[in-house]
SEMARBA-113399 format. One line per field, with one value per residue (C-alpha): x, z, y; residue number from 1. Coordinates in steps of 0.05 Angstrom, whole numbers, plus 5000, padded with zeros to 4 digits. Layout:
BEGIN
px	(X;...)
pz	(Z;...)
py	(Y;...)
i	(NUM;...)
This chain:
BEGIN
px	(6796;6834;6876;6959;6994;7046;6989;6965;6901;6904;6828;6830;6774;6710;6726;6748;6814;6879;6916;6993;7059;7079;7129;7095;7103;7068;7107;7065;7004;7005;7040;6967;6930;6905;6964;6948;6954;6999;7052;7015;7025;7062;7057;7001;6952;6946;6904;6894;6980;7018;7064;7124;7111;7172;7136;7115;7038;7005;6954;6886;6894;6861;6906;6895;6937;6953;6970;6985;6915;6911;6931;6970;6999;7022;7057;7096;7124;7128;7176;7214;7224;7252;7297;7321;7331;7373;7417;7427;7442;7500;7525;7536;7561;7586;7595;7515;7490;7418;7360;7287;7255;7176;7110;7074;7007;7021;7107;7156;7209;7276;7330;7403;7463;7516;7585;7565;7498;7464;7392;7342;7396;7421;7360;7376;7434;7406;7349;7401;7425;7355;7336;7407;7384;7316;7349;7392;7321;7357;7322;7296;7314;7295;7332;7328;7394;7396;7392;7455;7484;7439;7475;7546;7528;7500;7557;7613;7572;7587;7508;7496;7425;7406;7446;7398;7335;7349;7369;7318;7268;7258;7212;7196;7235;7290;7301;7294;7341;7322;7376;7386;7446;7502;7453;7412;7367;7341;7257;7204;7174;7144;7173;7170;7203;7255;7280;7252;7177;7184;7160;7156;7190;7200;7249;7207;7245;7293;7291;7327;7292;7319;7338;7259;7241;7287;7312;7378;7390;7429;7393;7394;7373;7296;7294;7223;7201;7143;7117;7063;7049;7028;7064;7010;6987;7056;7047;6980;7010;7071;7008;6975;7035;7050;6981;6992;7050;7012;6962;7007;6969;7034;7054;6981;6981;7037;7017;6940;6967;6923;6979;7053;7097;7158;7211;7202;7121;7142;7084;7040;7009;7001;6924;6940;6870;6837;6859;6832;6767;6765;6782;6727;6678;6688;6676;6614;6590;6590;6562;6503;6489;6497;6438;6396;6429;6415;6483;6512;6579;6620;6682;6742;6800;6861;6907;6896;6915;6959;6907;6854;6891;6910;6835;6821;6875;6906;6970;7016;6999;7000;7053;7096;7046;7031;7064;7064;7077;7102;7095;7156;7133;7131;7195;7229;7204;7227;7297;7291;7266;7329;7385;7353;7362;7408;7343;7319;7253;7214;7221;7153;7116;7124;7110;7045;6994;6978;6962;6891;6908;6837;6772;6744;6774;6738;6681;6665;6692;6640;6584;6601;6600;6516;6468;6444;6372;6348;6314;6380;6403;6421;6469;6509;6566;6607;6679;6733;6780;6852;6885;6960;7002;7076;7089;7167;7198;7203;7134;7088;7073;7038;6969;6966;7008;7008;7027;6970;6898;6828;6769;6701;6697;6636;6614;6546;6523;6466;6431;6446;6379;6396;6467;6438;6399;6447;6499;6449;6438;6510;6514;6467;6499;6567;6537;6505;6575;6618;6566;6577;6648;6637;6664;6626;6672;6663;6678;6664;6703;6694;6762;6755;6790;6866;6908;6927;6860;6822;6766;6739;6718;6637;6648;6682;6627;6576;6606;6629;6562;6532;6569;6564;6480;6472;6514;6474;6410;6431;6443;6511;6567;6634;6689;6722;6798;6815;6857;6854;6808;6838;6849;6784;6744;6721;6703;6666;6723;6702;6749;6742;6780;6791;6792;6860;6835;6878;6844;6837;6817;6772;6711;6697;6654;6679;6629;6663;6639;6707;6718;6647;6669;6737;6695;6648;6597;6528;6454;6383;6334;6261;6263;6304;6365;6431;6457;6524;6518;6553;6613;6607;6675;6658;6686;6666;6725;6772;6832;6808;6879;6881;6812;6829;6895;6853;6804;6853;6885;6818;6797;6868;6858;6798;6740;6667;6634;6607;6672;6719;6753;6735;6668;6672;6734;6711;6761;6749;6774;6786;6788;6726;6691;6725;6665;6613;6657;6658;6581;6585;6635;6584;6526;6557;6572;6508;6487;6531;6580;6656;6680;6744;6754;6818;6820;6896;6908;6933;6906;6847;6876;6925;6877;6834;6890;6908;6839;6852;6910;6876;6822;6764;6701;6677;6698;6652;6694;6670;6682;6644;6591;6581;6571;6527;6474;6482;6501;6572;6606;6606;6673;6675;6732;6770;6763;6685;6651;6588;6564;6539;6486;6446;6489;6429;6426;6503;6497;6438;6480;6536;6480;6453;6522;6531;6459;6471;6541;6564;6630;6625)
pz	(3081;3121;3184;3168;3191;3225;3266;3336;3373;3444;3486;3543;3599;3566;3512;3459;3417;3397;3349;3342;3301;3321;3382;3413;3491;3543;3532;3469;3502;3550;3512;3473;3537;3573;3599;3668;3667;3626;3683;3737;3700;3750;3691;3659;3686;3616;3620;3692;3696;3723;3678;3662;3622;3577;3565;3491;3487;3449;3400;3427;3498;3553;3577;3637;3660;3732;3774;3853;3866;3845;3901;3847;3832;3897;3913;3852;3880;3948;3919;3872;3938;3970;3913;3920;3991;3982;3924;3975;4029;3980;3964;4040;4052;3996;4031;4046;4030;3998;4023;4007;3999;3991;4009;4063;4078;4071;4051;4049;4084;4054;4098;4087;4123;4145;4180;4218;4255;4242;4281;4273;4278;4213;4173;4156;4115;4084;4057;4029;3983;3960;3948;3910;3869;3859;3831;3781;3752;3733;3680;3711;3657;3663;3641;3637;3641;3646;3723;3718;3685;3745;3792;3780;3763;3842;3863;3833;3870;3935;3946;3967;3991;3930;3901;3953;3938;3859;3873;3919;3861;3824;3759;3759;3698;3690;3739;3722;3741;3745;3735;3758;3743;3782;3818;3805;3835;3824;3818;3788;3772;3750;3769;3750;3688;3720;3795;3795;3793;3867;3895;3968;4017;4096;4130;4177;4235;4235;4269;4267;4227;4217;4146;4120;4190;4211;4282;4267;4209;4207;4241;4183;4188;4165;4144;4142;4097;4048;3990;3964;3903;3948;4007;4043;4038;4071;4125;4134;4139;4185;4226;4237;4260;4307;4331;4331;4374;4423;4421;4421;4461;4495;4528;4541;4573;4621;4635;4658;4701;4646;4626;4636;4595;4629;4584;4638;4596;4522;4482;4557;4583;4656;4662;4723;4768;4722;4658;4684;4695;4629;4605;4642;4628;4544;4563;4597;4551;4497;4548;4545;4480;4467;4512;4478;4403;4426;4452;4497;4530;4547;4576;4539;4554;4537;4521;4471;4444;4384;4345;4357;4305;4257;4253;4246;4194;4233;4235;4201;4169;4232;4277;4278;4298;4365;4427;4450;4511;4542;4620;4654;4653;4583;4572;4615;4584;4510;4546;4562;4489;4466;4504;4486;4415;4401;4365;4375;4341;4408;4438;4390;4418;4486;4470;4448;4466;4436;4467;4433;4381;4367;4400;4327;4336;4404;4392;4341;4380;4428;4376;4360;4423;4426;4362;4344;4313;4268;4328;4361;4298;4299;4351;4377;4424;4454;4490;4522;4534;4534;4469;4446;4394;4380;4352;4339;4377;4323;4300;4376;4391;4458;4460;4381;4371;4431;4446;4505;4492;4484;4433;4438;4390;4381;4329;4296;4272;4225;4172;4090;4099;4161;4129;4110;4168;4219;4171;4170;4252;4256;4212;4264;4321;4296;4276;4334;4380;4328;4341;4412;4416;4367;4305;4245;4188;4176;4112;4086;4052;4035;4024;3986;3972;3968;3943;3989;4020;4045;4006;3940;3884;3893;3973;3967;3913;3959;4015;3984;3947;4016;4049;3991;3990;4061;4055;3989;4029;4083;4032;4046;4005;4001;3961;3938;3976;3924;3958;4025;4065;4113;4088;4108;4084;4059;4104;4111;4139;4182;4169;4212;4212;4271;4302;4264;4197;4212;4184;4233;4206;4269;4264;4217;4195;4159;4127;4140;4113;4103;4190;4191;4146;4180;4248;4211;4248;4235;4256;4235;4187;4197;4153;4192;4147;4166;4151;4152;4177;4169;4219;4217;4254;4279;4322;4330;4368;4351;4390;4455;4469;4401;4403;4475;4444;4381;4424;4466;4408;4376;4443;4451;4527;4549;4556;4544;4619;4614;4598;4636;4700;4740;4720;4781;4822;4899;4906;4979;4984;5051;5113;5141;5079;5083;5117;5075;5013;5038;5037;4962;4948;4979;4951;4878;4894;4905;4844;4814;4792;4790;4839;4875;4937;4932;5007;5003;5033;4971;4936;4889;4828;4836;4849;4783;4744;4761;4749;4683;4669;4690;4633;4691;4656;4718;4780;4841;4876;4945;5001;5060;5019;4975;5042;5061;5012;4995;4926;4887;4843;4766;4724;4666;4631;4594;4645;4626;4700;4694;4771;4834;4833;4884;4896;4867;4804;4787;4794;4753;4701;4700;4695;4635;4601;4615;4587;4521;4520;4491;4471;4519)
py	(2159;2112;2133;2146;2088;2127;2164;2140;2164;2182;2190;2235;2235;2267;2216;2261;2247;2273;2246;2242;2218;2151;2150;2214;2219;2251;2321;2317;2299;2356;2402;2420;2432;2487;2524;2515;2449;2436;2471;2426;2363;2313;2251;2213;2157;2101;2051;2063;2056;2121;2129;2179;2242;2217;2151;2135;2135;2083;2078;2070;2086;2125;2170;2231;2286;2268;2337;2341;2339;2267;2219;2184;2246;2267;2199;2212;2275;2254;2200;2243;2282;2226;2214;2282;2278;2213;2253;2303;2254;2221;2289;2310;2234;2191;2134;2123;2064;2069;2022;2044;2109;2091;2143;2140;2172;2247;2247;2200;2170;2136;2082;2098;2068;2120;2118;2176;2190;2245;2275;2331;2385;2366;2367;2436;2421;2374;2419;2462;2422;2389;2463;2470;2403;2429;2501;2456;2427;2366;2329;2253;2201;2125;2072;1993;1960;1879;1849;1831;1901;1934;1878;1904;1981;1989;1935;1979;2041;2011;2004;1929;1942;1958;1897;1853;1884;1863;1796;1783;1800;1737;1732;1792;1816;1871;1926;2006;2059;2128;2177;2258;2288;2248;2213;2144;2098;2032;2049;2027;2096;2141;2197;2277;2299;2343;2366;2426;2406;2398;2464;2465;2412;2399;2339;2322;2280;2223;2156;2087;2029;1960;1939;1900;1908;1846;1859;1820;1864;1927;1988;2050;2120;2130;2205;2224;2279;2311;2362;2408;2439;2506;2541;2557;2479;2453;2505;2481;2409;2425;2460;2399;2366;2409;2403;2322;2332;2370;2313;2254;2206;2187;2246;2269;2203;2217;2291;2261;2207;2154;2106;2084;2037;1994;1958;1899;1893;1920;1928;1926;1981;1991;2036;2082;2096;2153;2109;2051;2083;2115;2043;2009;2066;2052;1974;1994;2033;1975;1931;1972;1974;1899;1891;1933;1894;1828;1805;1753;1760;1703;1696;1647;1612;1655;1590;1540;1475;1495;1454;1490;1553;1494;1474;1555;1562;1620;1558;1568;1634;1669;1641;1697;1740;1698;1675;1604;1568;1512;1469;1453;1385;1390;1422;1376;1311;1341;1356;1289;1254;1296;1274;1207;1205;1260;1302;1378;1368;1350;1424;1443;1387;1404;1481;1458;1520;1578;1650;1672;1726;1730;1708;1681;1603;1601;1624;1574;1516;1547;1550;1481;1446;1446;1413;1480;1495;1555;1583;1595;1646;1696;1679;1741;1732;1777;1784;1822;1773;1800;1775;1781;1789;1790;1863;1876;1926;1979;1987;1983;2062;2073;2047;2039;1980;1937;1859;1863;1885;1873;1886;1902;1835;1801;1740;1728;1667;1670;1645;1655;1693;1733;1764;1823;1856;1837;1878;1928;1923;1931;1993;2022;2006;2040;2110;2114;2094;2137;2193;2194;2208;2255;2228;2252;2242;2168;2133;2064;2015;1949;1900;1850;1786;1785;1736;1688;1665;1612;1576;1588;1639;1625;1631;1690;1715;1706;1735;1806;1817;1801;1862;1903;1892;1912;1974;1995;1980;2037;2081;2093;2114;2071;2050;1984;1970;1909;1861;1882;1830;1778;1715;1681;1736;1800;1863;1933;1980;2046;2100;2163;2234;2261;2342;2361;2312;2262;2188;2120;2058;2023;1987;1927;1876;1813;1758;1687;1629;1592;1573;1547;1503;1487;1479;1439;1481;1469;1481;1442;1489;1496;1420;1388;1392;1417;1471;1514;1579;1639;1678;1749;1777;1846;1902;1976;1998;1950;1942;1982;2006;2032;2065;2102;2124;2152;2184;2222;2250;2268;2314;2324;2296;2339;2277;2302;2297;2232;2200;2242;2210;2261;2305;2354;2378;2417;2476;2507;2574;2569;2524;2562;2528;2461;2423;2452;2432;2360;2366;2386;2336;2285;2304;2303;2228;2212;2233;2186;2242;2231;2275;2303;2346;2396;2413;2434;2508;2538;2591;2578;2606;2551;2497;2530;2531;2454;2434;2462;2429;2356;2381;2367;2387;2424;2468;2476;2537;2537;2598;2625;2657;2597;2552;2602;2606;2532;2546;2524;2574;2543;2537;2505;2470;2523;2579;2599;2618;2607;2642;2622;2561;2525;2467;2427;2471;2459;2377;2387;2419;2368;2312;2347;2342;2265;2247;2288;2258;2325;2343;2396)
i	(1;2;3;4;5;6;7;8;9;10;11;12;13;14;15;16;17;18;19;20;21;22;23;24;25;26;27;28;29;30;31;32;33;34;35;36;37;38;39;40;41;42;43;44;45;46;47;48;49;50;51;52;53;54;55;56;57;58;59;60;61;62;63;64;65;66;67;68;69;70;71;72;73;74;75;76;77;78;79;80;81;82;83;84;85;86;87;88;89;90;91;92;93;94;95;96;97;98;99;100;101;102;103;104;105;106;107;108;109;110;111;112;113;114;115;116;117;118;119;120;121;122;123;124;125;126;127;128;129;130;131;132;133;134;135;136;137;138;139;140;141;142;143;144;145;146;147;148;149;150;151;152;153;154;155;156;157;158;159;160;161;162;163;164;165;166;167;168;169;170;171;172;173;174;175;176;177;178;179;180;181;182;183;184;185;186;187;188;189;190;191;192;193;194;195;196;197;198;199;200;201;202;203;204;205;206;207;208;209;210;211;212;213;214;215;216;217;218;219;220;221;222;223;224;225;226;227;228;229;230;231;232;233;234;235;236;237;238;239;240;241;242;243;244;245;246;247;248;249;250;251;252;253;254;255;256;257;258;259;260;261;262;263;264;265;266;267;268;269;270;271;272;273;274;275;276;277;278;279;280;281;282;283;284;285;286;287;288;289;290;291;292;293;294;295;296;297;298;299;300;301;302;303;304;305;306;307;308;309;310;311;312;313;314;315;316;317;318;319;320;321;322;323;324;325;326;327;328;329;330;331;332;333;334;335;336;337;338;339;340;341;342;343;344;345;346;347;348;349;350;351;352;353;354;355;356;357;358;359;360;361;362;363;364;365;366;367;368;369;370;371;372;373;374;375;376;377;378;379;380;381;382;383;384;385;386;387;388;389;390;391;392;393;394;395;396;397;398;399;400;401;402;403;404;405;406;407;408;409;410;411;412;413;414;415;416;417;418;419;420;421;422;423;424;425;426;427;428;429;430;431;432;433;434;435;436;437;438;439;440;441;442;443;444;445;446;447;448;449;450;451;452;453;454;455;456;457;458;459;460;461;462;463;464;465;466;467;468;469;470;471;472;473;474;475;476;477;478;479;480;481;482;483;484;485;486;487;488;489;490;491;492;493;494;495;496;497;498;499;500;501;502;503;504;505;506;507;508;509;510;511;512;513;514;515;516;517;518;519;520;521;522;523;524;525;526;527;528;529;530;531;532;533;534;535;536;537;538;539;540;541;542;543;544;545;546;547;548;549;550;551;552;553;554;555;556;557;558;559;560;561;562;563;564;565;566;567;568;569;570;571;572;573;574;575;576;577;578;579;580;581;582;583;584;585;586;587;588;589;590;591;592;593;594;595;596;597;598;599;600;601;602;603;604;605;606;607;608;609;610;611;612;613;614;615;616;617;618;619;620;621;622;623;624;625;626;627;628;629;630;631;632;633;634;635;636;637;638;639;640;641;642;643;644;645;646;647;648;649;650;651;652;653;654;655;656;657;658;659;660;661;662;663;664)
């Protein structure tokens, strides 16, 4: 017996079927399931589409009940939250003028323009009437008016943002409108069926943003917020924050005496003496294990010929990422072309350098500049050269988005043959690094091509299954990001969660084979032919600014031993101890300990509790019956004593802790 015309088949996950009346929706769908879920149904994922549970289904299709457990799922609350918020926003001020509302990782934010500003304190009030929107369960409609009906319905609104954002749209075919009671907004969906699926909600902070992130644009109001299904799970979140704010690498920063920033150097950080050490130490550290990982490190120019990033491709994709400069001479003889013949076009000739935002473009020049054989591959070189980038004032934060810094970057440049094991060299040398600061959450993704990119399908081919081989050879687990490699290639991404769960994207790995090409780099095979060879781009830090700002958060400021700036802080009790003390102090040096001498006549508890507060792994507390039976007494960081020791005995101890490298 043939199927009813007017019927339509619908296959759910374990790939059995339901069948339904022609122009059934997702109500439908859901409305025959398990009772459970049928409440914690958010909308539908068809066809691998998110989709509204008012949507019609369609014959044929795959269709599964997305709930707030799905990451699909929760954007689409944390966006009908933001929709909410905004309702709330218009209700309280009528005259706000609406600009975007997307999620972000773990809530959402949305950029209004208002007459009046408003801060934290107001939050509040604001909450009140999203909970009074969320009591009226308004039902969340979608509609698809023309562009132009869309045009004048948000012109007539007063809303010219949103009139922008449609016209700047082009091709891209007619705009959607999602409606809730009095309220709509220009969306693309989906969205949940009614106002009061949004259980549990917190306005998280406010802050200024520039309309798109243009600096000569009009600065709005960027109301952060989120949602959870469960109470206890936003309490859990607003937990963590607070625990983030505690950690802030910024004002841990300050409070340690590590780092300072000055509007004279935006984007610059200035490494105080501790910092600095704690910077150099991290440096050092890599430096050690590129000599046992067979690297070289060189030392590049910092300024370039502007041609060298046209040969690279890097020009003119990336020119508003970098700064350029200029010789008087230079600028004065285009000053002088200029007044000549009436033009402005000289003033980029005589600007003709480029600050390195990378180390890549040099270090094939570099590779280039000697006939290379197959005996020189794999070639690994190394560099810390300070790099720079122009970040916009609104998005650098502390040490994690800087204009000044430098990676622990390195280049390989091997063989076809040889792509594999040095991938697989590399994936060694980051466990064991992200296993020493203590970072044991690590997962692996590898980005793949995106859309505007350098050389061809078969290059690209090649150089994704290459990283995708050498990862399966490990035996490690990862997912696909489609899309998101650099333009000249694809890459292995390390992401890590931190103490409070919190996940940082740092190391990387990138195959290359397009900037051989544009270097024409070459290197003679065992026949005497020549051969291309291939770039890998890697980093295990990354940016080390962004790492060391990471890293504080992650031990929330207290450094294991072997990394802190200070291992061991001498408290004499009294000045009858004070020269025996100095012994100590000395004798910890000489061990090749980190050490400082608090000598001050205050009282020790003071001096303990100050210790503490610098997070010093280690006290030596030193009074007359410490000097004399030649011992120390033991403190550790957070106030465990650990007794009286022979002097010897206690250096012994903090010795033991830097060659573990413990987390203490």
């Amino acid at each position: 017996m043939s199927a009813r015309t007017d019927e339509l088949k619908v296959f759910l996950p374990d790939r059995s079927e339901r069948s339904f009346e022609t122009g059934a929706t997702g109500h439908d769908l859901v409305a025959g399931l398990g009772n459970k879920l049928r409440k914690r149904a958010i909308a539908l994922c068809v066809d691998g589409e998110a989709r509204d549970l008012a949507a019609p289904l369609a014959d044929g299709s795959e269709a599964r009940v997305l709930t707030f457990d799905d990451p699909e799922g929760r954007e689409i609350v944390w966006h009908s939250c933001a929709h909410i918020m905004a309702q709330a926003v218009m209700r309280l001020h009528p005259s706000a003028r609406l600009g975007i509302g997307p999620t972000i990782e773990d809530g959402f934010y949305y950029d209004i323009g208002l007459d009046e500003a408003i801060s934290a304190e107001d939050l509040p009030k604001i909450e009140k009437e999203m909970r009074r929107i969320v009591q009226e369960n308004l039902a969340v409609e979608k509609r698809l008016p023309s562009r132009d009906e869309a045009i004048a319905f948000f012109a007539e609104s007063g809303q010219d943002l949103k009139v922008e954002i449609i016209e700047s749209v082009v091709g891209r075919g007619d705009p959607s409108i999602y409606r809730q009671g009095e309220f709509e907004d220009l969306c693309r969906g989906p969205h949940v069926p009614s106002t009061g699926a949004i259980k549990h909600f917190k306005l998280l902070s406010v802050s200024g943003a520039y309309w798109r992130g243009d600096e000569s644009r009009p600065m709005l109001t960027r109301i952060y917020g989120t949602a959870y299904e469960k109470k206890a799970d936003l309490d859990a979140h607003l937990h963590r924050i607070e625990e983030a704010k505690k950690r802030d690498h910024r004002k841990l920063g300050k409070e340690l005496g590590l780092f300072v920033t000055h509007p004279i150097a935006p984007g610059s950080p200035f490494f105080l003496p501790k910092g600095a050490r704690i910077y150099n130490l991290l440096i050092d550290y890599i430096r050690e294990l590129y000599d046992r990982y067979g690297y070289d490190e060189v030392i590049t120019p910092q300024i370039f010929d502007a041609s060298l990033f046209h040969t690279s491709g890097h020009l003119p994709h990336y020119a508003e990422d970098m700064f350029f400069s200029g010789s008087q001479v230079d600028l004065d003889r285009a000053r002088d072309r200029a007044e000549q013949d009436g033009s402005s076009g000289h003033l980029g000739d005589a600007i003709r350098y480029g600050v390195k935002p990378m180390n890549c473009p040099g270090h094939a020049l570099l590779f280039g500049m000697t006939r290379r054989s197959y005996r020189d591959l794999p070639m690994r070189i190394a560099d810390f050269g300070r790099l720079h980038r122009y970040e916009r004032s609104g998005v650098m934060h502390g040490l994690a988005r800087v204009r000044s810094f430098s990676q622990d970057d390195a280049h390989i440049f091997c063989g076809l043959d040889q792509i594999q094991s040095e991938i697989s060299g590399f994936l060694d040398l980051v466990n064991e690094v992200y296993r020493d600061f203590g970072f044991s959450d690590v997962r692996i993704k590898i980005a793949t091509r995106p859309e505007e990119r350098l050389g061809s399908d078969e290059v690209w081919d090649t150089a994704e299954g290459a990283l995708e081989e050498a990862t399966k050879s490990q035996g490690l687990p990862y997912g696909i990001a489609e899309g998101e490699g650099v333009f000249y290639g694809p890459k292995i991404e390390f992401h890590l969660n931190d103490a409070i769960g919190r996940s940082w994207q740092l190391g990387t790995i990138q195959a290359d084979f397009n900037l051989p090409e544009r270097f024409d780099l070459s290197y003679v095979d065992r026949t005497s032919a020549s051969q291309r060879p291939v770039m890998l781009h890697r980093a295990v830090f990354g940016s080390i600014e962004r790492f060391y700002g990471v890293l504080i958060e992650h031990v929330a400021g207290a450094f294991p031993t072997w990394l802190a700036p200070e291992q061991v802080a001498v408290l004499s009790i009294t000045d009858a101890a004070a020269e025996y003390a100095e012994q100590v102090r000395r004798r910890c040096m000489e061990a090749g300990l980190r050490v400082r001498l608090d000598g001050r006549n205050e009282k020790i508890g003071l001096k303990i509790r100050e210790s503490e507060k610098a997070k010093v792994p280690f006290m030596f507390v030193i009074g007359e019956r410490e000097a004399a039976s030649d011992e120390a007494s033991v403190r550790r960081r957070g106030r465990r004593d650990l007794g009286a020791k022979p002097v010897g005995e206690a250096i012994e101890l903090v010795l033991d802790a830097v060659r573990s490298k413990s987390g203490d």
